[in-house]
C-alpha positions in Angstrom: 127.9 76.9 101.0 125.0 77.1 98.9 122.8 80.1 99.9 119.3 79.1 101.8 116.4 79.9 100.0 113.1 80.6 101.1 109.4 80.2 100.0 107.7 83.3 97.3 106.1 85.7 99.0 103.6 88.2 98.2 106.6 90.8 98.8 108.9 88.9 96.5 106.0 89.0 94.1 105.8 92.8 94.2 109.7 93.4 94.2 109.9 91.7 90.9 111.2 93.8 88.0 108.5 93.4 85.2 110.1 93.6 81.9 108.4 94.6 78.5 108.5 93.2 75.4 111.3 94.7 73.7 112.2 97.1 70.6 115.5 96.0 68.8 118.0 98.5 66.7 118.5 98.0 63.3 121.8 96.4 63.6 120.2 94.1 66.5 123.1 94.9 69.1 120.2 96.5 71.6 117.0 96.0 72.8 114.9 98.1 74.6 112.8 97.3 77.0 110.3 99.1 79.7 111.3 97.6 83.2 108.8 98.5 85.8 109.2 98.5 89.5 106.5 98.8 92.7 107.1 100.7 95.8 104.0 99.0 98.4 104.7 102.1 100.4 103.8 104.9 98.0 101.2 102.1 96.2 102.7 103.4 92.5 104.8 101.3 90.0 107.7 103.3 88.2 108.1 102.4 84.6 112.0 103.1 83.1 113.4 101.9 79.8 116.3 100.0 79.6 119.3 99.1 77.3 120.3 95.5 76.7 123.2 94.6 75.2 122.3 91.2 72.7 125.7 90.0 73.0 124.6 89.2 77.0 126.8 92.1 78.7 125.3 94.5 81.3 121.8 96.5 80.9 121.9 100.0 81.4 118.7 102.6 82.7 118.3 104.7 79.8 115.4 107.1 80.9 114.0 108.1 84.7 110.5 108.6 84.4 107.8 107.2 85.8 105.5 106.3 83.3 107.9 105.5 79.9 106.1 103.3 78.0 106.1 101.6 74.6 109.6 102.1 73.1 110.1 102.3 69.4 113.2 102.5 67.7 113.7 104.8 65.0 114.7 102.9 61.5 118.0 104.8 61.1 118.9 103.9 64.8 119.1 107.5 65.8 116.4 107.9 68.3 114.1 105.6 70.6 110.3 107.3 70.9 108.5 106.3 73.8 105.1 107.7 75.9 105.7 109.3 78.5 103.8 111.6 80.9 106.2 113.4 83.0 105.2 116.5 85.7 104.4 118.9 83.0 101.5 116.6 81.3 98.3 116.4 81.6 97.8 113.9 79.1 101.3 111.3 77.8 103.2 112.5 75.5 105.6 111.5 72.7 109.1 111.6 73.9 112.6 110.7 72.0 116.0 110.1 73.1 119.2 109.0 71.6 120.1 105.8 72.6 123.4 107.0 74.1 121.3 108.4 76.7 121.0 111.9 77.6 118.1 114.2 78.5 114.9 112.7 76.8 112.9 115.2 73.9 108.9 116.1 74.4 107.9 115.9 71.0 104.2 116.4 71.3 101.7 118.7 73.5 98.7 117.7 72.2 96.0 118.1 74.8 94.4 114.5 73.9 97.6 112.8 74.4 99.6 110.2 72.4 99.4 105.9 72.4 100.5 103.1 70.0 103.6 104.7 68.4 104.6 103.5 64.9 107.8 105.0 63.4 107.5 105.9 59.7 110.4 104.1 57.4 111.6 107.4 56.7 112.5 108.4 60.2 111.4 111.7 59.9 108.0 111.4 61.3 106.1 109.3 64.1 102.4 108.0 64.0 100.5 107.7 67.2 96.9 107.1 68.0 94.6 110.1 69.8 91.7 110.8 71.2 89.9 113.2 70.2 86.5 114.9 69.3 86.0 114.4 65.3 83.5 117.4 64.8 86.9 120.0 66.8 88.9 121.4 63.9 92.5 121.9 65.8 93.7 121.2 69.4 92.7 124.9 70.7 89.4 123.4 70.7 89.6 120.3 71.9 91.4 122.1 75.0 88.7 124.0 75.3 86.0 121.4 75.2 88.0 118.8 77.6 88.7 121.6 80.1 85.2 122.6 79.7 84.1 118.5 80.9 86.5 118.4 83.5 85.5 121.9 85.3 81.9 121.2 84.9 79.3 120.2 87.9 77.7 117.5 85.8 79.3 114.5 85.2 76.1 112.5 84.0 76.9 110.0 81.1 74.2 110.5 78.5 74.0 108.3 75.5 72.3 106.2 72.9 74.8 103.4 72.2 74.1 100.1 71.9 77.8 99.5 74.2 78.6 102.6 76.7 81.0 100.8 78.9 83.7 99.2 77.7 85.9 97.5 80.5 86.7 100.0 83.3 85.6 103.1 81.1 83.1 104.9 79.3 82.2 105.5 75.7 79.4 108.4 76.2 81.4 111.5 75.7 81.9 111.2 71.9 85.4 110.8 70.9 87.4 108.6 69.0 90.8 107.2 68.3 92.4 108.9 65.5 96.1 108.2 63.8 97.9 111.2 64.0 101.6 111.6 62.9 104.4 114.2 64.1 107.4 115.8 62.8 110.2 114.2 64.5 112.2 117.6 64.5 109.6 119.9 65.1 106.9 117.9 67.1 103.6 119.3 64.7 101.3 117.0 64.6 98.5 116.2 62.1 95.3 114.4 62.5 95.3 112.0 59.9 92.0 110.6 59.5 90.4 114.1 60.2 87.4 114.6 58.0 87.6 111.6 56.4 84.9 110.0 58.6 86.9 106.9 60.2 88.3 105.9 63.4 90.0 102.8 64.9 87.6 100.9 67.0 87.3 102.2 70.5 88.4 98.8 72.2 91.4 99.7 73.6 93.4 100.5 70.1 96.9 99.3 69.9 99.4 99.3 67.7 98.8 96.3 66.4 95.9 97.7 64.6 97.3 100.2 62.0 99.9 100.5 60.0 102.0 102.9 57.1 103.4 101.9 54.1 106.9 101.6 53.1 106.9 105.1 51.0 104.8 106.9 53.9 102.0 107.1 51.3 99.3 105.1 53.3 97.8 104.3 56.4 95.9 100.8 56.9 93.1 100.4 59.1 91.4 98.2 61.4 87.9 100.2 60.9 84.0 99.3 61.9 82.6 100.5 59.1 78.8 100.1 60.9 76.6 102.8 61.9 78.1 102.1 65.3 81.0 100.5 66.7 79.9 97.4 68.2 82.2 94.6 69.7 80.3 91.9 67.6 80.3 93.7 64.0 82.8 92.9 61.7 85.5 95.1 61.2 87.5 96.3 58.1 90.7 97.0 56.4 90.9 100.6 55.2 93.5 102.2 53.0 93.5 106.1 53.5 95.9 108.5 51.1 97.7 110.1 53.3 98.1 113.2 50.8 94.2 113.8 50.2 92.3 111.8 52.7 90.6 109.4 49.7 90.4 105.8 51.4 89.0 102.4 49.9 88.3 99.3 51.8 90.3 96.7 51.4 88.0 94.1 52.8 84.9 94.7 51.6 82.4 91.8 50.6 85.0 88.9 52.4 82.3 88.0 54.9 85.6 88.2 57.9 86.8 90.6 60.0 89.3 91.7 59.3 92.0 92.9 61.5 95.7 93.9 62.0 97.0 95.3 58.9 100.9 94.9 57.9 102.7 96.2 55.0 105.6 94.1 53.6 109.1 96.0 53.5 108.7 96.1 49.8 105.2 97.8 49.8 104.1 95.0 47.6 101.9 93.0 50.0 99.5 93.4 52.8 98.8 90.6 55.8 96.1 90.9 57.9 94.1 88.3 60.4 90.6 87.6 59.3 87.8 85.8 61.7 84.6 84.5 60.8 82.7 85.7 63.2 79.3 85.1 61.1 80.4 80.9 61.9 82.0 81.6 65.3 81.9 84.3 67.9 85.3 82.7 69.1 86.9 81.9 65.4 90.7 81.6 66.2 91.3 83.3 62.7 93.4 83.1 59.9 96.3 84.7 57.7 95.7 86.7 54.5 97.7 88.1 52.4 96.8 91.0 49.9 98.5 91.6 46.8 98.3 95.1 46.5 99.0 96.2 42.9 96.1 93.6 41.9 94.1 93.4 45.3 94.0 89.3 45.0 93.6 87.8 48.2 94.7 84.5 49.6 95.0 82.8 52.6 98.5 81.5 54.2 98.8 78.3 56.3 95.6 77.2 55.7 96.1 74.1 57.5 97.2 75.5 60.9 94.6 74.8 62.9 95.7 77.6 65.5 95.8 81.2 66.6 98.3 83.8 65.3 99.4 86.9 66.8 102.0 89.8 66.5 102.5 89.0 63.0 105.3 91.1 61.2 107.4 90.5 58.5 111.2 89.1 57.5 113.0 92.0 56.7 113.2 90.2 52.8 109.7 90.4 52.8 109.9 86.5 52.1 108.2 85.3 55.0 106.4 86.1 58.4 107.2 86.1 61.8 104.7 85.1 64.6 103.6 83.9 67.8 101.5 80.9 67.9 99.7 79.2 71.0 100.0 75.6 70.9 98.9 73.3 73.9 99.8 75.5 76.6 102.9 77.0 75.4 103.5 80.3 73.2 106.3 80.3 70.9 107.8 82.2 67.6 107.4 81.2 64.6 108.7 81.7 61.0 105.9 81.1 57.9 107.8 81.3 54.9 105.4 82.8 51.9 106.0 79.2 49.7 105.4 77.1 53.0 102.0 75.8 53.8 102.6 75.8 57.5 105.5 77.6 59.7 108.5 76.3 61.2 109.2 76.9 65.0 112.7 79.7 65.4 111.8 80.0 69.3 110.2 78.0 71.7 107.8 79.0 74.7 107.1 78.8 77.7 105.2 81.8 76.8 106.4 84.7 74.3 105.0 88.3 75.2 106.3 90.0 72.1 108.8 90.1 70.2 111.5 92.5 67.0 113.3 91.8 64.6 116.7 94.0 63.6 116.7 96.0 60.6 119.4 93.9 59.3 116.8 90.8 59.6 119.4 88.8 61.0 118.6 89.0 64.9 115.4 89.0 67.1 115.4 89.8 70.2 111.7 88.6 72.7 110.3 88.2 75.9 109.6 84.8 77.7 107.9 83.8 80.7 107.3 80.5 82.5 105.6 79.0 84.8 109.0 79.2 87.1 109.9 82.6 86.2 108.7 86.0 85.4 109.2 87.3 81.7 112.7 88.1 80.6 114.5 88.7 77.6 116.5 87.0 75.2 118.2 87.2 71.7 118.4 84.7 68.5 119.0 84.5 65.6 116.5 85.0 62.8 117.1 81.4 61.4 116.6 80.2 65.3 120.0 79.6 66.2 122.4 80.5 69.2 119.3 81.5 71.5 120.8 83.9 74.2 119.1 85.1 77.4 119.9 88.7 78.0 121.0 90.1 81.5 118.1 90.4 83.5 116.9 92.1 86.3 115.2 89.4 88.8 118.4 87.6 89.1 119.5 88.1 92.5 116.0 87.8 93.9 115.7 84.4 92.4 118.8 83.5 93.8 116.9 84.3 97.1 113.4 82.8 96.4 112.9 79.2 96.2 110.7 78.0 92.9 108.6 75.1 93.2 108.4 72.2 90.7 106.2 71.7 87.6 104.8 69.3 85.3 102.5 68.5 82.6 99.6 65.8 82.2 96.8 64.6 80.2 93.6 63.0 81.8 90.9 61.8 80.2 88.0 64.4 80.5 84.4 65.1 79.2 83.7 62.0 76.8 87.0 60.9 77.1 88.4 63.4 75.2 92.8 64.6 76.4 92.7 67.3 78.5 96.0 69.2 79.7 96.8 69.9 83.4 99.7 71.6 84.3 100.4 70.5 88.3 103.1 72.9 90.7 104.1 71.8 93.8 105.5 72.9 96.6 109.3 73.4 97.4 109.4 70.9 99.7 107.0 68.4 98.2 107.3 64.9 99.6 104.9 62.4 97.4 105.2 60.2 100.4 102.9 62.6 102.5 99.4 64.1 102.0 98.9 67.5 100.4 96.0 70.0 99.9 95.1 70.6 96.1 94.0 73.7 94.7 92.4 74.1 91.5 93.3 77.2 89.8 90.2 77.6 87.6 91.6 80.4 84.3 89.1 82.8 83.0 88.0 83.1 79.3 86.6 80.8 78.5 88.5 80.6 75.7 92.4 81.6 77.0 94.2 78.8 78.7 96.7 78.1 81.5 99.9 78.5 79.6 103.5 77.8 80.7 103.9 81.5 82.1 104.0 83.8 84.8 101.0 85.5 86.4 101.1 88.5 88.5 96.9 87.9 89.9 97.2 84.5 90.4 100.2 83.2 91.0 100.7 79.5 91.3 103.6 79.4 93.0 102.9 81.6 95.2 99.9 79.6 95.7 102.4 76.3 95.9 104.5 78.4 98.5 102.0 78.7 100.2 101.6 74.6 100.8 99.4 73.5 98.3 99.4 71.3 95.0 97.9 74.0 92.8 96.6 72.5 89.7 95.3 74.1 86.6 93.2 72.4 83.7 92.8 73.1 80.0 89.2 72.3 79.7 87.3 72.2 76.6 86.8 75.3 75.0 90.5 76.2 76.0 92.5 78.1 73.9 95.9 76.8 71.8 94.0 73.5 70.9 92.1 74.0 67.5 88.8 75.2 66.5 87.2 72.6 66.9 87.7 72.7 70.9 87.2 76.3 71.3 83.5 75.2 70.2 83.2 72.3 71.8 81.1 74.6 75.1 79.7 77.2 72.6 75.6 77.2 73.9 76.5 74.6 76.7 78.9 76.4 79.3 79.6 74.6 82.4 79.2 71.0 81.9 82.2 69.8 80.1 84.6 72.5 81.9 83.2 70.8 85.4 83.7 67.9 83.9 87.8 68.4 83.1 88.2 69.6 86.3 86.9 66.7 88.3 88.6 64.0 86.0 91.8 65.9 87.1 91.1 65.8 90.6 90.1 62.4 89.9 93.8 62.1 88.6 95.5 63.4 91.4 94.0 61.6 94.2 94.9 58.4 91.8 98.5 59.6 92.3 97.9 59.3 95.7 99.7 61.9 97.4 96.6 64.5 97.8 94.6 64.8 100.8 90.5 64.2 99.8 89.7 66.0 102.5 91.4 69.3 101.8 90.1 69.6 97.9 90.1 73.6 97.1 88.8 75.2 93.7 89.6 79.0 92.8 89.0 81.1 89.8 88.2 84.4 88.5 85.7 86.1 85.6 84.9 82.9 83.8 87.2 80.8 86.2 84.5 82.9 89.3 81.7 81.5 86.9 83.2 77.8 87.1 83.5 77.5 90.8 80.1 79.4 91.4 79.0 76.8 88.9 80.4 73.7 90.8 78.6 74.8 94.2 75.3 73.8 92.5 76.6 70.3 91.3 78.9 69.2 94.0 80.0 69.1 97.7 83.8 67.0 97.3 85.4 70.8 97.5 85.6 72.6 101.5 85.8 75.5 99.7 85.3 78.1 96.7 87.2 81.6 95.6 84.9 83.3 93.5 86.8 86.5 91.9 85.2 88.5 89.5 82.5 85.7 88.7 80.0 85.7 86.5 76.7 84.3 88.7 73.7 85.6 86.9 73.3 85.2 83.1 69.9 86.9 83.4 71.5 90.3 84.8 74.5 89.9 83.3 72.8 91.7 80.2 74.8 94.6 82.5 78.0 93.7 80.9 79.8 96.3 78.4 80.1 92.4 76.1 76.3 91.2 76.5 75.8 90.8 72.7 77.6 88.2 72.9 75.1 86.3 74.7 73.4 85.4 72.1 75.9 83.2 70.8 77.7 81.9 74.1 74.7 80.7 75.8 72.7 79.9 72.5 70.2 82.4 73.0 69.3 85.4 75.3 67.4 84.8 78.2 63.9 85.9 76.9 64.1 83.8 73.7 65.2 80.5 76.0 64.9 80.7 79.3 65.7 77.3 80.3 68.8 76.7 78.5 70.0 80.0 79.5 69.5 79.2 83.3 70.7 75.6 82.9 74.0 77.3 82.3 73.4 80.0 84.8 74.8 79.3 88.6 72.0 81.0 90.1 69.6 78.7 89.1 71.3 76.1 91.4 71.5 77.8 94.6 69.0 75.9 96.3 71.7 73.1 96.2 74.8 75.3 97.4 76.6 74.0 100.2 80.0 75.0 100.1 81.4 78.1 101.8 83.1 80.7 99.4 84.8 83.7 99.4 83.8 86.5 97.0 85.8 89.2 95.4 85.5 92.2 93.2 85.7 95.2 91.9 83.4 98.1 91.9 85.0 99.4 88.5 84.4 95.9 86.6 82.3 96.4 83.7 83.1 93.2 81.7 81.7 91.4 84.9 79.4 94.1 86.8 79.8 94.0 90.4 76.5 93.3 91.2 77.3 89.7 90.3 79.3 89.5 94.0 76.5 91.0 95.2 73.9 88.9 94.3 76.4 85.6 94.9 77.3 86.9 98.5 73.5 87.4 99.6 72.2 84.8 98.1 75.1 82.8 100.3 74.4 84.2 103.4 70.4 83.7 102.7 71.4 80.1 101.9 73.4 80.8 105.6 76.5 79.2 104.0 79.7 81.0 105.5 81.0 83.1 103.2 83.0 86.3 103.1 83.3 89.6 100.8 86.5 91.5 99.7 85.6 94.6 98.1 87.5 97.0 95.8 86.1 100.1 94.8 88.7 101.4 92.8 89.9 97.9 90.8 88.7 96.7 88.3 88.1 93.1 86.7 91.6 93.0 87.6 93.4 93.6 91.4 96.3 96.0 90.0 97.7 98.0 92.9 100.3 96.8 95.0 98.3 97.5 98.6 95.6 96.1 96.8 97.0 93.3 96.3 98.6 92.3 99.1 95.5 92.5 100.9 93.9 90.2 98.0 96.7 87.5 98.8 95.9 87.5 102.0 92.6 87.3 102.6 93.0 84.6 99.6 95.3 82.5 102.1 93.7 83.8 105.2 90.4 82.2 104.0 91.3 78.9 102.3 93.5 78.1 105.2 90.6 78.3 107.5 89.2 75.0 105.4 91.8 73.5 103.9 94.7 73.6 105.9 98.2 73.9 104.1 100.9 71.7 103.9 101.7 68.0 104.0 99.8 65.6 106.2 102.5 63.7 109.2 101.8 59.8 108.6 99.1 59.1 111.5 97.7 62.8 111.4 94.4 63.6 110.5 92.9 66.1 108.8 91.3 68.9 111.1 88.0 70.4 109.1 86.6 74.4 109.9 82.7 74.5 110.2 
């Protein structure tokens, strides 16, 4: 018999193996690929790399660590670098092992640590980012100063920048994120941008934003070359000598920013993303390619109308390999130099990341849907004989029964399509009468896509007895330009909008309950439902997470220069279309009782914003209810955490809109 499955839970949630994108060896037979487990005891995720085989036979652990991250593999095969900071670190460290397994290598001690790795063709040396203090000449010293910061009484943050915070951390104590590279034999490392005055930008630097040239001459930049780094200034490619430091931008005079840089195996191109940010705050981008012997530049696809991402070349240097958002769904694609727009190699759901085999003849990527977590699989670079790859969650979705989803269009704001992907419960009956809950996604300008999320899970939600819907509305992203902009200056209408013709839609289909109508969301999704409380009453209830309430003191944010452009002007230049966009200025017509939720460390969306939402709530003496976290922030990462999230998320929405299907005769029972 057929084993009996049960709803998702939050544990099932948190016993889920999370797996990485991966790192592929040059002869594409393995991939690599973090895999990280939670323990809600001890409240800690461990974080172990993993071996799969791409011909689908079993995965092996390859390391033991607790915090392995961001596997590279070396171009000759012969080692896998990671990060790692193991008990003898204070700060992660560079780390190699064979992939035959073994004891694992600390390459580096650097006292500033190691991120971002990047293998050098050669083999012989590794790049990483680090960061340090640019006026300390060796490591000795910046010891000295960060012990020095740590010991001392006075942890004040004292600073003239224009943008101190930046997400959950600060900017004030004047370092920056350098490239270094290391000896792969005898770990020494050299700062390579030392004395020459530049630095990545200090958002959270991956990767993705540098690169070395085939002959380990150069290193390419994403640099803000302004007097300060700012998140709306346009940024730069720079091209520093590794040998004497001498760099030249690349980009200078374009009018974009530019972003991204990647050489071509042959050393004979360039390819970055350029935005516009001078048209658009939210410009999708575009593809250029740099000749580099003449330094003509051109654009590629200039007819795809969509965001890029995790560009990297064939290994012919012929054409480019991508990911591309498109209605929901986030595939890989193929853009061959002489084509004016790509050809699709592997579809989404949603693709994390992805690598492609020295040889160029395999890639191996992560993919995620809205029925499953991400896991990995293997094809071939011309898109054929797609092969999922052993994974981990397999016996605990054996266990776990998934709910059903599908896809519609409504007619929205001014009739325009709008998207709305719909998951039901497992044991959804149209026949009967269901609560709906709106899962409202953040942004504005991301989208619910055909994945899996951790924070808000939908079916978890579904489990949970609800119809959990989630709507693309305007100014989503994976839908052209054009519709990113169609909210620019005018947030709130047209999103409220979308979301009412879908509800609209639903009840059409006539299997939801108009009495048990829920709407949740968090950071601009927060925004929307603390948006809808001033404009309409239809809903029992609100989940406000991470919200944005307040344009006015919003100016808090680590991001508030953006305002200018989002809202169409800052508050003191237009007061009333700021405030007819601003939730606050509709609470005298608040009715609906909400939960609120945040976190102390948010500093995209300050938690003040709760504050002022909740008291202004209870002032209005509309029930309502705070959940706290003083050490989260704009997301709810720790396991304990989390759990308690989920269940004060159910605990409270159950309370108003009671789950589950309807009996026929039975009426609806309403809290208040």
């Amino acid at each position: 018999m057929p084993m009996k499955k049960h709803p998702l839970s939050v544990a099932d949630l948190w016993s889920i193996k999370r797996v990485g994108s991966p790192t592929l060896s040059p002869d594409g037979r393995h991939a690599c690929a973090t895999v990280t487990a939670f323990d809600m005891k001890t409240n800690e995720g461990r974080t172990e790399l993993w071996l799969f085989p791409c011909d689908g036979g079993k995965a092996r652990r390859l390391t033991a660590g607790d915090k392995d991250s961001g596997p590279q593999w070396s171009p000759d095969g012969k080692w896998i670098a990671f990060t790692a900071k193991r008990k003898d670190d204070d700060e992660a460290q560079v780390y190699l092992i064979a992939p035959d397994g073994g004891e694992a290598r600390r390459l580096t001690t650097l006292s500033t640590g190691a991120l971002a790795l990047r293998w050098f063709s050669d083999s012989r040396r590794i790049a990483f980012v680090s960061w340090v203090w640019p006026d300390l000449r060796n490591d000795k010293a910046q010891a000295k100063r960060k012990r020095e910061r740590k010991e001392s009484k006075i942890k004040a943050h004292v600073t003239e920048r224009t943008e101190p915070r930046y997400w959950d951390h600060w900017l004030a104590d004047g370092r920056e994120p350098h490239v270094f590279a290391a000896d792969a034999g005898s770990g020494k490392s050299r700062d390579l941008l030392a004395g020459t005055g530049l630095s990545l930008q200090p958002w959270d630097p991956s990767a993705e934003h540098y690169d070395l040239s085939p002959d380990g001459k150069e290193l390419a930049l994403t640099v803000d070359l302004g007097k300060e780094p700012r998140m709306m200034n346009s940024a730069d490619i720079v091209a520093v000598r590794l040998a004497t430091g001498r760099h030249r931008t690349l980009t200078e005079g374009s009018g974009f920013s530019s972003e991204h840089p990647r050489y071509s195996p042959d050393g004979k191109h360039l390819v970055w993303h350029a935005f516009n940010l001078k048209r658009a705050f939210n410009d999708q981008g575009r593809l250029i390619l740099c000749e580099r012997a003449t330094g003509r530049t051109g654009r590629l696809a200039a007819r795809l109308d969509r965001a890029t991402s995790h560009v990297d070349w064939a290994r012919d240097g012929a054409a480019l390999y991508m990911l591309i958002e498109d209605r929901g769904r986030q595939g890989l694609w193929r853009l061959d130099l002489k084509d004016a727009m790509p050809a699709p190699v592997a579809a989404g759901g949603t693709l994390g990341g992805f690598a492609v085999s020295g040889d160029g003849k395999r890639i191996a990527f992560d993919r995620a849907s809205l029925s499953h977590p991400a896991a990995l699989f293997a094809i071939g670079a011309d898109g054929r004989g797609e092969l999922p790859l052993e994974s981990p969650n397999r016996a605990l979705f054996d266990r776990a029964a998934i709910g059903a989803t599908r896809e519609f269009t409504v007619k929205g704001w001014g009739g325009d399509d709008v998207q709305v992907w719909v998951t039901y419960p497992t044991n959804f009956d149209p026949k009967k009468k269901w609560p709906l809950l709106h899962s409202i996604h953040g942004g504005p300008h991301a989208a619910h896509t055909d994945g899996w999320h951790y924070r808000w899970n939908t079916q978890l939600f579904a489990a949970h007895g609800y119809v959990v819907v989630g709507v693309n509305y305007h100014g989503s992203s994976g839908f052209g330009q054009q519709w990113l902009e169609t909210i620019t200056a005018d947030y709130g209408r047209r999103e409220f909008a979308d979301t009412e013709a879908a509800t609209d839609f639903m009840l059409r289909r006539g299997y939801i309950d108009r009495n048990r109508l829920v709407a949740t969301g968090g950071s601009y999704g927060g925004y929307m439902v603390a948006y809808m409380n001033g404009h309409t009453d239809r809903y029992r209830t609100f989940v406000c997470h991470a919200g944005c309430y307040d344009w006015v003191s919003m100016m808090a944010t680590d991001g508030y220069l953006f305002f200018a452009k989002e809202l169409g002007a800052f508050h003191w230049d237009n007061p009333a279309r700021v405030m007819q966009q601003s939730p606050h200025h509709f609470a005298k017509r608040f009715r609906t009782p909400t939960l609120v939720i945040h976190g102390e460390l948010d500093y995209r969306v300050p938690a003040t914003q709760a504050l002022q939402y909740y008291n202004t709530l209870h002032a209005r003496q509309i029930p309502t209810r705070l959940v706290y976290f003083p050490d989260e922030n704009h997301w709810i990462l720790k396991p304990q955490n989390s759990r308690l999230w989920y269940r004060e998320f159910f605990d409270w929405v159950k309370r108003y809109a009671a789950p589950g299907p309807l009996r026929r005769g039975q009426r609806t029972r309403l809290a208040g």
